[in-house]
N, C-alpha and C positions, 0 to 999 in steps of 0.2 A: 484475421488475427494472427499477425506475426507468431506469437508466443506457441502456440499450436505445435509450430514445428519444432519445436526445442525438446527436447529427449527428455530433459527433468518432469515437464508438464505433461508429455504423455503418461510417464510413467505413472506420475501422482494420481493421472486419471484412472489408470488402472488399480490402484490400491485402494482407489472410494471403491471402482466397483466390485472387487472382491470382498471390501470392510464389509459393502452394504446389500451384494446380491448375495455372495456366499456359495451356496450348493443349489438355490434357483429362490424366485421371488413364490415361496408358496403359497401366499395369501389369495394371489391372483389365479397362480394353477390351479387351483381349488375349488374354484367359483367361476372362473369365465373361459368359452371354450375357446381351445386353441386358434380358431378360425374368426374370431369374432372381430370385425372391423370395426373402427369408430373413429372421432375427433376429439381432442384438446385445447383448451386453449390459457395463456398465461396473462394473469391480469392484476392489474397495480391496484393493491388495495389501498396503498398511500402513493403520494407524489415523490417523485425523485428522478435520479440520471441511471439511466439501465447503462451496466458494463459487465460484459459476460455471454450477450447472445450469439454469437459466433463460439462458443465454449459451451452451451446447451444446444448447438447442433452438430461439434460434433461427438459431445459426450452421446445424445440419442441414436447417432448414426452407430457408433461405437456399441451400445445396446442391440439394433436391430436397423441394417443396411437398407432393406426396406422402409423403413419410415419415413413419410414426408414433412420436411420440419418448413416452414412457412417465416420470417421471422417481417414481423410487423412496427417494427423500433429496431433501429442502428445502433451499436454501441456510443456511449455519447450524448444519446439523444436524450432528451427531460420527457415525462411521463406523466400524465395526470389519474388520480384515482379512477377505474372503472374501465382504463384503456389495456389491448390487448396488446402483448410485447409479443409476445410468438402463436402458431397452431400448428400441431403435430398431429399426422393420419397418418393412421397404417391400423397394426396390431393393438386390440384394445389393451393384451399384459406387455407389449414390450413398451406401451406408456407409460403404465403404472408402473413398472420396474425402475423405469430411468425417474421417475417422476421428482425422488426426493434429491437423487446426486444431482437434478439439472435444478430445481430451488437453490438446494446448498450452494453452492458456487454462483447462482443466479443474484440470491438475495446479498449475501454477502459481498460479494465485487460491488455490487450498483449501491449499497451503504458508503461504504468505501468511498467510492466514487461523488455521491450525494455530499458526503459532510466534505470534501477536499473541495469542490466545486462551492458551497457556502463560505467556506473559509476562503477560495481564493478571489470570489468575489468582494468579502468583506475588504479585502489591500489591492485591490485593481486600482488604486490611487496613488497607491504606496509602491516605492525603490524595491524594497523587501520582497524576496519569495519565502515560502512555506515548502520546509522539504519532510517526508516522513523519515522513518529512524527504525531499526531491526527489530523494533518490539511489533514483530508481525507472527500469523500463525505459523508452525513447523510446517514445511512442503508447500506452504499457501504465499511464501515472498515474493517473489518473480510476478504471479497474479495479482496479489494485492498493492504492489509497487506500480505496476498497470494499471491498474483502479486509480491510483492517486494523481497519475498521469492523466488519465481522463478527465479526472473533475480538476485538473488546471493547476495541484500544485508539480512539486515536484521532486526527483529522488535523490537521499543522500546514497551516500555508499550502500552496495550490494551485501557485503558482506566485511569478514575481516580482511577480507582477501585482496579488495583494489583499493583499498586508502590507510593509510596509516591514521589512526585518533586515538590520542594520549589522554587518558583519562585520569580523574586523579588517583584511582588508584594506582596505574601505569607511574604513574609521576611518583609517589608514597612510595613504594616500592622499587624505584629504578633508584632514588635517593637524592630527590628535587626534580626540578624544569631543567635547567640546566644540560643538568646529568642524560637524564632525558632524552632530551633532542638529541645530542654527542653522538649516544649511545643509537640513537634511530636511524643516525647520518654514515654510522660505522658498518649499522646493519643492513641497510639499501646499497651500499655501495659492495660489501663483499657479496651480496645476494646478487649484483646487478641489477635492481630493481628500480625503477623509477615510479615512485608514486607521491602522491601529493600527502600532505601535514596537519595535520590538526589537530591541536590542544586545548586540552580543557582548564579554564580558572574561574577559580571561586570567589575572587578579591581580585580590586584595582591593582595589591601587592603583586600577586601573580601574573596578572596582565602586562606590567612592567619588568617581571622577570623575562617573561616570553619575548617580549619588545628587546630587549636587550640580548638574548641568546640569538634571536633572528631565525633565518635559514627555514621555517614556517611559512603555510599559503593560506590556512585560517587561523583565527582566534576564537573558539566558543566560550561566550561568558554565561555560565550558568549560576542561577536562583539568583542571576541579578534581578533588582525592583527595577521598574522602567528610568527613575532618577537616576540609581546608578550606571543601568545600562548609558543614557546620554555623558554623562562620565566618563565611561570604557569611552565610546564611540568617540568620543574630542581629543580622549590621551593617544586613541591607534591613532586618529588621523590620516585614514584610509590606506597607511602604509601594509596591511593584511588585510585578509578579507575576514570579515566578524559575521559569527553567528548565536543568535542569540535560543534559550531552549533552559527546561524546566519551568513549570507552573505554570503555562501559559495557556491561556483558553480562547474559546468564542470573545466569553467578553472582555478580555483587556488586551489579545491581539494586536489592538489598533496602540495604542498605548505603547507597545514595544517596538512596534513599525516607526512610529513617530521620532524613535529615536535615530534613525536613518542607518540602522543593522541591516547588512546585506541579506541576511538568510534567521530564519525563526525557523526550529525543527518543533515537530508536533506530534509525541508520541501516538495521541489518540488518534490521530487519523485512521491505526490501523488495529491497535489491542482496545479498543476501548467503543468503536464506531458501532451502532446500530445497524443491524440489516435491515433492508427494505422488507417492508411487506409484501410479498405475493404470493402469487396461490394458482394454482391449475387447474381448472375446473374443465368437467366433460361435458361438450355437446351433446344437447339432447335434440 
């Protein structure tokens, strides 16, 4: 797992585990002796796409250097209830210490993962991809834009920081579309910055403002109905690339694809998505 190396995600991983070990796991010190070996093992209480196991070994290694993490499912891979994803020997407390940080992050990513991989199945027919959008958790982006990756669709911008998107409040506020763009074309160029464009419109009116200012690389039409979306989609006439986002769900996805929109953004893939069920239960 690439992401591993990246300085943000170790560090995050140190913040779970000071949130959640603290001054030591007492529950465990308490009750089982320091020397007590044992086994683990993780198992799919529902069906889904595991993403994360390369991230629960080395969050455990990171626990206790000692431990033997086993991982029995690839990141990627589909899972059926009852099947084992990973097994960890060593220290019976430095498993149960790591037990809940390697869930949290475990269950999480492969939801993540699960619902992106049904949605990008659902448009495997369709032009259209399925991109997620910053409505992710704090210190959890970079992971859960991983995740979406996984399950097949894929990501818009990172942050504010590599794409310009003019929102309508951006637009309200800068005083039009127009105004806008001028003003974004002013400011990339005294910055030296080279990044790509995209505006947001509410109305066909707007869509026709944008068309006409130019100098943009997307179009997003939002709380368009899919009618109107085929509307936008005939007036751009592939002269920008359009992206279609607001209301959009499992079941009327297809409906907006049909409209031959390059890209549908899908807030819930990542604020909204179910964790997988699993659980770690001890070998006896």
């Amino acid at each position: 797992m690439e992401l591993l190396q990246n300085k943000d995600i170790k560090d995050l991983i140190e913040i779970a585990i000071r949130e959640d070990v603290g001054s030591g796991d007492h529950s465990s010190l308490a009750c089982i002796s320091s020397d007590k070996m044992g086994k683990a093992y993780c198992v799919a209480k529902e069906a889904g796409m595991i993403a994360g196991v390369e991230l629960a070994a080395y969050i455990y290694k990171r626990i206790d250097p000692n431990l033997q993490f086993i991982p029995l499912k690839k990141d990627g891979e589909y899972i059926q209830v009852g099947e084992r994803v990973f097994e960890v020997l060593g220290s019976d407390i430095s498993i149960l210490t790591g037990e809940r940080l390697v869930l949290n992050f475990l269950q999480r990513l492969s939801g993540i993962a699960t619902q992106s991989k049904i949605i990008s199945d659902v448009l495997k027919d369709y032009h259209t991809a399925v991109l997620d959008t910053r409505k992710t958790t704090p210190g959890m982006r970079l992971l859960e834009k991983w995740a979406v990756k996984m399950g097949g669709c894929q990501n818009h911008r990172l942050g504010l920081y590599d794409m310009i998107m003019l929102k309508d409040n951006h637009i309200d506020f800068a005083g039009g579309i127009a105004k806008a763009i001028e003003k974004t074309h002013q400011y990339l160029q005294f910055k030296g910055l080279n990044l790509p464009i995209e505006v947001e419109t509410r109305n066909l009116d707007e869509v026709k403002q944008v068309m006409e200012a130019g100098r943009v690389n997307r179009i997003m039409l939002d709380n368009f109905s899919p009618e109107q979306l085929k509307e936008a989609i005939a007036l751009i006439d592939k002269k920008f690339e359009t992206e279609a986002s607001g209301g959009i769900t499992l079941q009327n996805i297809k409906a907006y694809a049909e409209s031959g929109v390059d890209y549908i953004s899908v807030g819930a893939l990542t604020h909204s998505t179910k964790s997988l069920d699993l659980s770690l239960n001890v070998e006896k």
